[in-house]
LUMDREN-403945 format. One line per 5 residues: number of its first residue (from 1); their letters; for each residue x, y, z of N, C-alpha, C. Coordinates in Angstrom, 2 decimals. Layout:
<guses>
NUM> a> X Y Z X Y Z X Y Z ~ ...
</guses>
This chain:
<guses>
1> xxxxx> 93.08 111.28 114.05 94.26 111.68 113.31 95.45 110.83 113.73 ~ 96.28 110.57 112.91 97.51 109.90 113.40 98.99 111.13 113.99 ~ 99.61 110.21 113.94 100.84 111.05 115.18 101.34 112.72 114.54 ~ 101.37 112.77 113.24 102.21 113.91 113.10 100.63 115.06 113.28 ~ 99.82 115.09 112.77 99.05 115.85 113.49 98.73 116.57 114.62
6> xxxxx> 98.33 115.17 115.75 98.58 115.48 117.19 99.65 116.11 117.44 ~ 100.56 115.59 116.91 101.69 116.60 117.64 101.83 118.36 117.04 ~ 101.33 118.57 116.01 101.29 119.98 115.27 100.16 120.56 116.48 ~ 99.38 119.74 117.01 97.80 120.31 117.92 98.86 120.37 119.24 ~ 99.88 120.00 119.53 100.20 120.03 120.67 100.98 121.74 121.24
11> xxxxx> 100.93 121.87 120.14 101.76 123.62 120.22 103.29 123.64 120.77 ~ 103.83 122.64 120.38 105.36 122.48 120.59 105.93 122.20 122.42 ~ 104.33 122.28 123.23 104.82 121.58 124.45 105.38 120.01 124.74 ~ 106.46 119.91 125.34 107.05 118.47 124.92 105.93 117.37 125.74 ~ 105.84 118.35 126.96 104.67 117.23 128.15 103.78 116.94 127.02
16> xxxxx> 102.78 117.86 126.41 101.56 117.34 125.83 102.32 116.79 124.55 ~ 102.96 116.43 123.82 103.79 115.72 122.93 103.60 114.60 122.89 ~ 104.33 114.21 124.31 104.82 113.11 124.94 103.40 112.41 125.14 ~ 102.20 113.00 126.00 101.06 113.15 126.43 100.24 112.53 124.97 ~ 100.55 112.82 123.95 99.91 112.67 122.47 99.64 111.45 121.97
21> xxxxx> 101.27 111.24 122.29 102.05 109.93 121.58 101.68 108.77 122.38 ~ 101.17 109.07 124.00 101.41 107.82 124.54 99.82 107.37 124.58 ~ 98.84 108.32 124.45 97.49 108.01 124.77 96.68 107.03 124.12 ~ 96.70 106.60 123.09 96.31 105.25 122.60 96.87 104.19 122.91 ~ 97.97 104.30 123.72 99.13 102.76 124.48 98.36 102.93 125.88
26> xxxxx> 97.87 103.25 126.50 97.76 102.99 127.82 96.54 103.12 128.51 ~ 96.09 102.63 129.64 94.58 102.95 129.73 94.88 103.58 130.97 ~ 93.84 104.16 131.60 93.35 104.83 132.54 94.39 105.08 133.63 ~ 94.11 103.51 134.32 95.24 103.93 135.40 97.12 104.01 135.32 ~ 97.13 103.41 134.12 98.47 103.62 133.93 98.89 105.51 133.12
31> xxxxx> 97.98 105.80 132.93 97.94 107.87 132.78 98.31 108.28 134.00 ~ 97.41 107.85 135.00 97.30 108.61 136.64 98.63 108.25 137.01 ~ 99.57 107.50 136.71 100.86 107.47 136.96 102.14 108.70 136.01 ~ 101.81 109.17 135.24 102.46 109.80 134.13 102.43 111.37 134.83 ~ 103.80 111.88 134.67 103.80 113.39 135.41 102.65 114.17 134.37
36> xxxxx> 101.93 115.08 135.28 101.24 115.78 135.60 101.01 116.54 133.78 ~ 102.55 116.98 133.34 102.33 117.60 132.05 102.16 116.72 130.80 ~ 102.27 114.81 131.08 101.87 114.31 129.97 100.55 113.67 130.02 ~ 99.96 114.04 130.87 98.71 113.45 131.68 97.25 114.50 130.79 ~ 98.08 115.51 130.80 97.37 116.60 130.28 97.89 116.25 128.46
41> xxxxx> 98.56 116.02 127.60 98.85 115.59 126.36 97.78 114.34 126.48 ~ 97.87 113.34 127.26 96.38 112.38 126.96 95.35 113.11 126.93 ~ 94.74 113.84 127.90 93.56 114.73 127.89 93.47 115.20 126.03 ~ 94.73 115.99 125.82 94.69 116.77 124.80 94.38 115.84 123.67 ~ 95.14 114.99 123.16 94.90 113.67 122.50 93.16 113.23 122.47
46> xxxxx> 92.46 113.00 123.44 90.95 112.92 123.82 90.27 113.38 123.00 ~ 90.61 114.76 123.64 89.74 116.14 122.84 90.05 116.08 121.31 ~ 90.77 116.02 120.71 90.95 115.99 119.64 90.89 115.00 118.71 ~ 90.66 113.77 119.23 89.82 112.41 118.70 88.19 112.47 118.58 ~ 87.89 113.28 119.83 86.50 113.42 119.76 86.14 114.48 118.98
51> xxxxx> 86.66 115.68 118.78 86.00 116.57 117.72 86.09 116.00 116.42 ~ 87.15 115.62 116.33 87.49 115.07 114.48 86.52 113.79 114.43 ~ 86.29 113.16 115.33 85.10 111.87 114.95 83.92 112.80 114.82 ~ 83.94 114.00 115.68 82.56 114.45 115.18 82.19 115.47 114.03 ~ 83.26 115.60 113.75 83.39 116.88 112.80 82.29 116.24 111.12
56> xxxxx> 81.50 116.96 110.77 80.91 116.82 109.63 82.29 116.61 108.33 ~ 83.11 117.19 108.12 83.93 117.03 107.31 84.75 115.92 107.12 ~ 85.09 115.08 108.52 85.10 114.02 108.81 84.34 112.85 108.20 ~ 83.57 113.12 108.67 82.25 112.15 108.47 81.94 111.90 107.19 ~ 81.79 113.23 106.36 81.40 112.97 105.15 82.92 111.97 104.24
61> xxxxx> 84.06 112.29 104.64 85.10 112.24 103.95 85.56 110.28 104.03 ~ 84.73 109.72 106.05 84.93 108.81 106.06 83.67 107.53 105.17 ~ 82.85 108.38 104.41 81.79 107.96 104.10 81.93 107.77 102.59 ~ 82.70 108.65 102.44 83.40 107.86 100.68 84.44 106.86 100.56 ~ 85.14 106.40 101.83 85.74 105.53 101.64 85.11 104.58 102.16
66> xxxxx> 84.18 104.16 102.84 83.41 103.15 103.33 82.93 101.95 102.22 ~ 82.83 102.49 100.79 82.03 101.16 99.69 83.19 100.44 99.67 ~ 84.79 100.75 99.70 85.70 99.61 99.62 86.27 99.51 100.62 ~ 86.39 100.22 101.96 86.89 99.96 103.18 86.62 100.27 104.48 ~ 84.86 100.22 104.37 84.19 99.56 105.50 84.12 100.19 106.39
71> xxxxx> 84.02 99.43 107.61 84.58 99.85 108.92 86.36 100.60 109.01 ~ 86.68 100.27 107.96 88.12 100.71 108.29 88.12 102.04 107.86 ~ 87.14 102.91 107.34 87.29 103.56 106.77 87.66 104.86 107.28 ~ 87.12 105.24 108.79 87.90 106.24 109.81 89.38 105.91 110.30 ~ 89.82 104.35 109.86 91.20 104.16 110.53 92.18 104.46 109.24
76> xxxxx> 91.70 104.17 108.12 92.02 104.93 107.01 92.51 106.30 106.47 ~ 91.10 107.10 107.06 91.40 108.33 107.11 91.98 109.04 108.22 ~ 92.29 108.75 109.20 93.31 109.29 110.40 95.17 109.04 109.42 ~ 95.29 108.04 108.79 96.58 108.30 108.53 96.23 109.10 107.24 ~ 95.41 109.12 106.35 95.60 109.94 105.13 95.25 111.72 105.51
81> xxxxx> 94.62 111.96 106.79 95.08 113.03 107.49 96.88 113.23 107.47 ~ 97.41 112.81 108.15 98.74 113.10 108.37 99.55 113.17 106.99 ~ 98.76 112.45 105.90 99.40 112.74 104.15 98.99 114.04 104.15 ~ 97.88 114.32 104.22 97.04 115.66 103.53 97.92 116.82 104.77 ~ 98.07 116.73 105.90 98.78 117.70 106.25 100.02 117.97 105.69
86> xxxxx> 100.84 117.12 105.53 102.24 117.34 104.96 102.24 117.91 103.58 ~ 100.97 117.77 102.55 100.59 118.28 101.60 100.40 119.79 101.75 ~ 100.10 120.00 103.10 99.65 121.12 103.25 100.63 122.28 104.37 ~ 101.43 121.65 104.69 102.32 121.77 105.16 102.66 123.38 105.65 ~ 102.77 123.68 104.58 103.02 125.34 104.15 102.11 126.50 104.62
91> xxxxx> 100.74 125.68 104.47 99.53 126.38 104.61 99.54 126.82 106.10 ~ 99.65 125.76 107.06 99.80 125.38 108.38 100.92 125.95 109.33 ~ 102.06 126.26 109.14 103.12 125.72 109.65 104.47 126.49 109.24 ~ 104.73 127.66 109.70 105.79 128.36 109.50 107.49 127.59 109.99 ~ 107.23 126.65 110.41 108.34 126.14 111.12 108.74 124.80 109.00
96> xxxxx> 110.08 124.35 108.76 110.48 123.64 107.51 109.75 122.29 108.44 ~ 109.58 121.60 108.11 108.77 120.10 108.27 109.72 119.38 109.05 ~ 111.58 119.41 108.42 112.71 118.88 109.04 112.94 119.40 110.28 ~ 112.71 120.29 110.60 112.91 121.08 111.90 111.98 120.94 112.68 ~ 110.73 120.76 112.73 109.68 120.53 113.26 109.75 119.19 113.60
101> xxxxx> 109.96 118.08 112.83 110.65 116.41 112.72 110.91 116.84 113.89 ~ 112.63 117.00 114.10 113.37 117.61 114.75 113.35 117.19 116.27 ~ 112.08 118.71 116.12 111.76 118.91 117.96 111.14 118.27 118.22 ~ 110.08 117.26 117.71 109.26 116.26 118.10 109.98 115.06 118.18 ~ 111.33 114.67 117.83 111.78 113.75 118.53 112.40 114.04 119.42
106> xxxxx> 113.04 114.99 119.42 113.69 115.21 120.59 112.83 115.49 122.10 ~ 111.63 115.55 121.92 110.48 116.01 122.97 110.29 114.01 123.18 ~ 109.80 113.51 122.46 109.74 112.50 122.84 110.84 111.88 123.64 ~ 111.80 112.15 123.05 113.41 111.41 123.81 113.12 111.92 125.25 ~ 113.03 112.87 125.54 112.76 113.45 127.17 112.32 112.60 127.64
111> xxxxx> 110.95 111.94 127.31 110.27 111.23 128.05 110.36 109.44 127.61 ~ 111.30 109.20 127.20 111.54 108.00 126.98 111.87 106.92 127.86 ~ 111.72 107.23 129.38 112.57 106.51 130.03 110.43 105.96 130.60 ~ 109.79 106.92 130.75 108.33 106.58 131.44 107.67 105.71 130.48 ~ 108.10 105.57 128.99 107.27 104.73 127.71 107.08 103.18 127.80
116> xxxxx> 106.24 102.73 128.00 106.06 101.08 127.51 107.09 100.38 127.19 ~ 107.80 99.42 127.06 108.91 98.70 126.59 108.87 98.69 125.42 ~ 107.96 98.43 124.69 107.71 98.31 123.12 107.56 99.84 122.89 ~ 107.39 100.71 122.91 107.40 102.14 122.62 108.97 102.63 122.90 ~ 109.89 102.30 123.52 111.00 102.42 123.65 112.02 101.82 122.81
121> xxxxx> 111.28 100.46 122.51 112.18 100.08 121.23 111.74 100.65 120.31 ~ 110.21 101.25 119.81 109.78 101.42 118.98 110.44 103.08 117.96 ~ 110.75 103.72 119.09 110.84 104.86 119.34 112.30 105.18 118.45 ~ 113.49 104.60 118.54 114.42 104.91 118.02 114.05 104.51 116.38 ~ 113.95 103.44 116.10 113.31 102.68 114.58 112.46 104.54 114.20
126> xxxxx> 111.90 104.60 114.70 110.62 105.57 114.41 111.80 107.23 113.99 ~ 112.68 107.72 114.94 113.48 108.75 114.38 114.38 108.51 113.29 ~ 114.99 107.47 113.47 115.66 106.98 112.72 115.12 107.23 110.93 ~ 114.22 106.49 110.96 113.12 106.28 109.63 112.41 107.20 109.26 ~ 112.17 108.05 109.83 111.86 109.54 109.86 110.40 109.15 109.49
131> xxxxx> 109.50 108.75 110.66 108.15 108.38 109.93 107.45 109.17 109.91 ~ 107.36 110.60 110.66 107.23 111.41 110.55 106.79 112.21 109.17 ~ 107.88 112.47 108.25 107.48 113.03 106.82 107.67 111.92 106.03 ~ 107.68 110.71 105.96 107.63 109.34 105.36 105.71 109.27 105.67 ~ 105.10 109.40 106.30 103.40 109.94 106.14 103.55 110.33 104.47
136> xxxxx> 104.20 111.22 104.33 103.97 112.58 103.41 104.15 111.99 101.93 ~ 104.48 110.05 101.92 104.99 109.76 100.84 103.81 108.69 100.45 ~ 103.79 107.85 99.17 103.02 106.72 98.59 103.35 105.62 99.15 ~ 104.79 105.49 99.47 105.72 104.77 100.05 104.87 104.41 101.31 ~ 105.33 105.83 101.80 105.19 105.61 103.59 103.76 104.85 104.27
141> xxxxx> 102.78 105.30 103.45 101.75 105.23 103.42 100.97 103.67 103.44 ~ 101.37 103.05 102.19 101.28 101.80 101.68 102.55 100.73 103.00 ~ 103.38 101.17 103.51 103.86 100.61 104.53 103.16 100.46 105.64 ~ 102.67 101.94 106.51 102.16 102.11 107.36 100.38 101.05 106.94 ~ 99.94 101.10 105.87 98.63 99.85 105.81 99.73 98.76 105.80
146> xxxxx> 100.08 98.06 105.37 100.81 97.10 105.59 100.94 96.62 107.03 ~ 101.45 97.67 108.03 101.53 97.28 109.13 100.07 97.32 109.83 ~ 99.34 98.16 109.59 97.61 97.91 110.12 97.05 96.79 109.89 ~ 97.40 96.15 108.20 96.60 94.85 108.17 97.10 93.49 108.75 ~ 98.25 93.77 109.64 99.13 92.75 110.49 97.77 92.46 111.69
151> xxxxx> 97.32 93.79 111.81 96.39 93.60 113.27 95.39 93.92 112.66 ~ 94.85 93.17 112.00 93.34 93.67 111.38 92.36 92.21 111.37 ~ 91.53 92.23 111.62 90.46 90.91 111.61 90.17 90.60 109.73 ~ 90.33 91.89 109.23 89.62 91.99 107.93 91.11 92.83 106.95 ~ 92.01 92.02 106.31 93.34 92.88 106.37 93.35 93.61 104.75
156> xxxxx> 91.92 92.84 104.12 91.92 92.94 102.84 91.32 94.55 102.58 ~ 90.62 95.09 103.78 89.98 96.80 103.72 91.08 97.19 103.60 ~ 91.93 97.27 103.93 93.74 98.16 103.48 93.73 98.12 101.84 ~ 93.21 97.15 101.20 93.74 97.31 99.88 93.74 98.49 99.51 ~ 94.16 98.93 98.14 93.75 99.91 97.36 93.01 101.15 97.89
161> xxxxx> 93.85 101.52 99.32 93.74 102.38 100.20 94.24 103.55 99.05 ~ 95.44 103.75 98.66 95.84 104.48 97.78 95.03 104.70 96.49 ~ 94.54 103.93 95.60 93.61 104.14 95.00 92.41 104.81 95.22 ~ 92.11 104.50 96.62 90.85 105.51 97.35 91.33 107.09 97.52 ~ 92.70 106.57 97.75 93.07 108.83 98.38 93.23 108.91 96.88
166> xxxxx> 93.38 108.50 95.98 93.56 109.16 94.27 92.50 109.57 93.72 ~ 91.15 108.40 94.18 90.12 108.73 93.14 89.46 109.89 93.76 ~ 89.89 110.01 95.39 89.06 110.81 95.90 89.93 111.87 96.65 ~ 90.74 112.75 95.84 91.93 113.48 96.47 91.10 114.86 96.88 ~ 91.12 115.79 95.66 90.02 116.65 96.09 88.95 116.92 97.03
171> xxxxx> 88.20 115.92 97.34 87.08 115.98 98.24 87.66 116.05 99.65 ~ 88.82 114.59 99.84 89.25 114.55 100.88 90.31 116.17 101.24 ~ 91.08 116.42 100.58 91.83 117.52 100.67 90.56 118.93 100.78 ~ 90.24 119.07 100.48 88.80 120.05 100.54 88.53 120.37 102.09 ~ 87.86 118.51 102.13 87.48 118.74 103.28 88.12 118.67 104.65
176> xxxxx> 89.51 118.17 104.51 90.60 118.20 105.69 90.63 119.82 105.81 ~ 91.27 120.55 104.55 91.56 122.26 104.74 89.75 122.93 105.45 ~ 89.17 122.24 105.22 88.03 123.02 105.55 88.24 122.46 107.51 ~ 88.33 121.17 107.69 88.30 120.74 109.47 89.61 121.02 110.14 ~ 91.16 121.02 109.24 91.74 121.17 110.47 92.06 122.77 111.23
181> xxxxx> 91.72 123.86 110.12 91.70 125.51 110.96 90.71 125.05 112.63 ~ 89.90 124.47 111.85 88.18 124.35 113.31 89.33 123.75 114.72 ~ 90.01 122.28 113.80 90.48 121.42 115.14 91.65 122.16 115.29 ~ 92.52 123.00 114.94 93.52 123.72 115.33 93.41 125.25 116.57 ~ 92.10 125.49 116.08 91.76 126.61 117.02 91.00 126.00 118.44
186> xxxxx> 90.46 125.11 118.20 89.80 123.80 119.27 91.04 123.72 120.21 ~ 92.25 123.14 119.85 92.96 122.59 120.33 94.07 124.24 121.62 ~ 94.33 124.73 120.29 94.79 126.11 120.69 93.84 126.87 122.23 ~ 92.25 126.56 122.07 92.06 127.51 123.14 92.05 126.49 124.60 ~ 92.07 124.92 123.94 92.22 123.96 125.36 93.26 123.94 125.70
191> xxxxx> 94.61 124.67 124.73 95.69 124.95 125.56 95.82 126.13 126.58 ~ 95.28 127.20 125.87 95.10 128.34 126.88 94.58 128.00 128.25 ~ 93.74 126.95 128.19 92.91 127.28 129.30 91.27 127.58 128.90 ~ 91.28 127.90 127.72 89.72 128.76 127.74 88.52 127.85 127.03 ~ 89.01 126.16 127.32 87.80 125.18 126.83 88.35 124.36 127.84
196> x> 87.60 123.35 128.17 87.47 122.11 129.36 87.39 120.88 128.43
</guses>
């Protein structure tokens, strides 16, 4: 899943937030340096990469976009997750979307001083632009591939990414409402405490 997700799985703790945002920037030993409560947001981040890669709903959903975008087709569907949530918004999420924005930058700002250099510049651009519910647009979307096929070996699987979430809105929306209750309650009891 991409960022606005993780952070809805994070249950409004800023450590695991912070913990969310930074876990695909850093490897191993540079975590074991990170206080204690964003150390645990990587953990959380983990867990929740690995169920959604394994999740059948997943799978099937990354398997219709595969005839025009391949291998890309799980990196695909992690950001058209974060569309389909904001679609869904309501369903999910008693808190307005702007307010929720909100506290997730401001949770990040806390921890802005421990971030990568490039995550620090990155970081203001990012509130600013509100990329957050800019996910939620055609716009945002077609930008955010834009910037994937900058770092892509193969930049042409981005095409007609949008054309793929159109022809195949339903199925994918189907099957997101059907996986994220599973990865929301997943996530919920590894916050309690009551999963490893």
């Amino acid at each position: 899943m991409n960022f606005l997700a993780h952070f809805y799985l994070s249950g409004e703790q800023q450590g695991l937030i912070a913990g969310n945002f930074l876990a695909d920037y850093l490897v191993n030993k540079e975590v074991l340096l990170l206080p204690e409560e964003v150390q645990r947001g990587v953990a959380l981040h983990r867990i929740i990469d690995q169920f959604t890669d394994q999740h059948e709903c997943i799978r099937s959903s990354n398997r219709l976009l595969m005839p025009v975008h391949g291998k890309y087709a799980p990196v695909i569907m992690d950001v058209l997750m974060d569309y389909l949530l904001l679609k869904n918004w309501n369903q999910y999420s008693r808190t307005p979307i702007l307010e929720f924005t909100a506290m997730i930058y401001e949770a990040l700002m806390m921890y802005h001083s421990i971030m990568p250099d490039f995550l620090r510049e990155r970081l203001p651009l990012m509130i600013r632009e509100n990329w957050l519910v800019h996910y939620g647009t055609e716009e945002g979307l077609e930008f955010t591939f834009s910037r994937m096929k900058l770092r892509s070996s193969q930049p042409w699987k981005f095409d007609h990414a949008l054309k793929s979430l159109e022809a195949h809105f339903e199925d994918l929306d189907a099957a997101f409402n059907l996986f994220f209750p599973e990865m929301s309650e997943v996530a919920t009891s590894w916050r309690r405490g009551e999963i490893k």
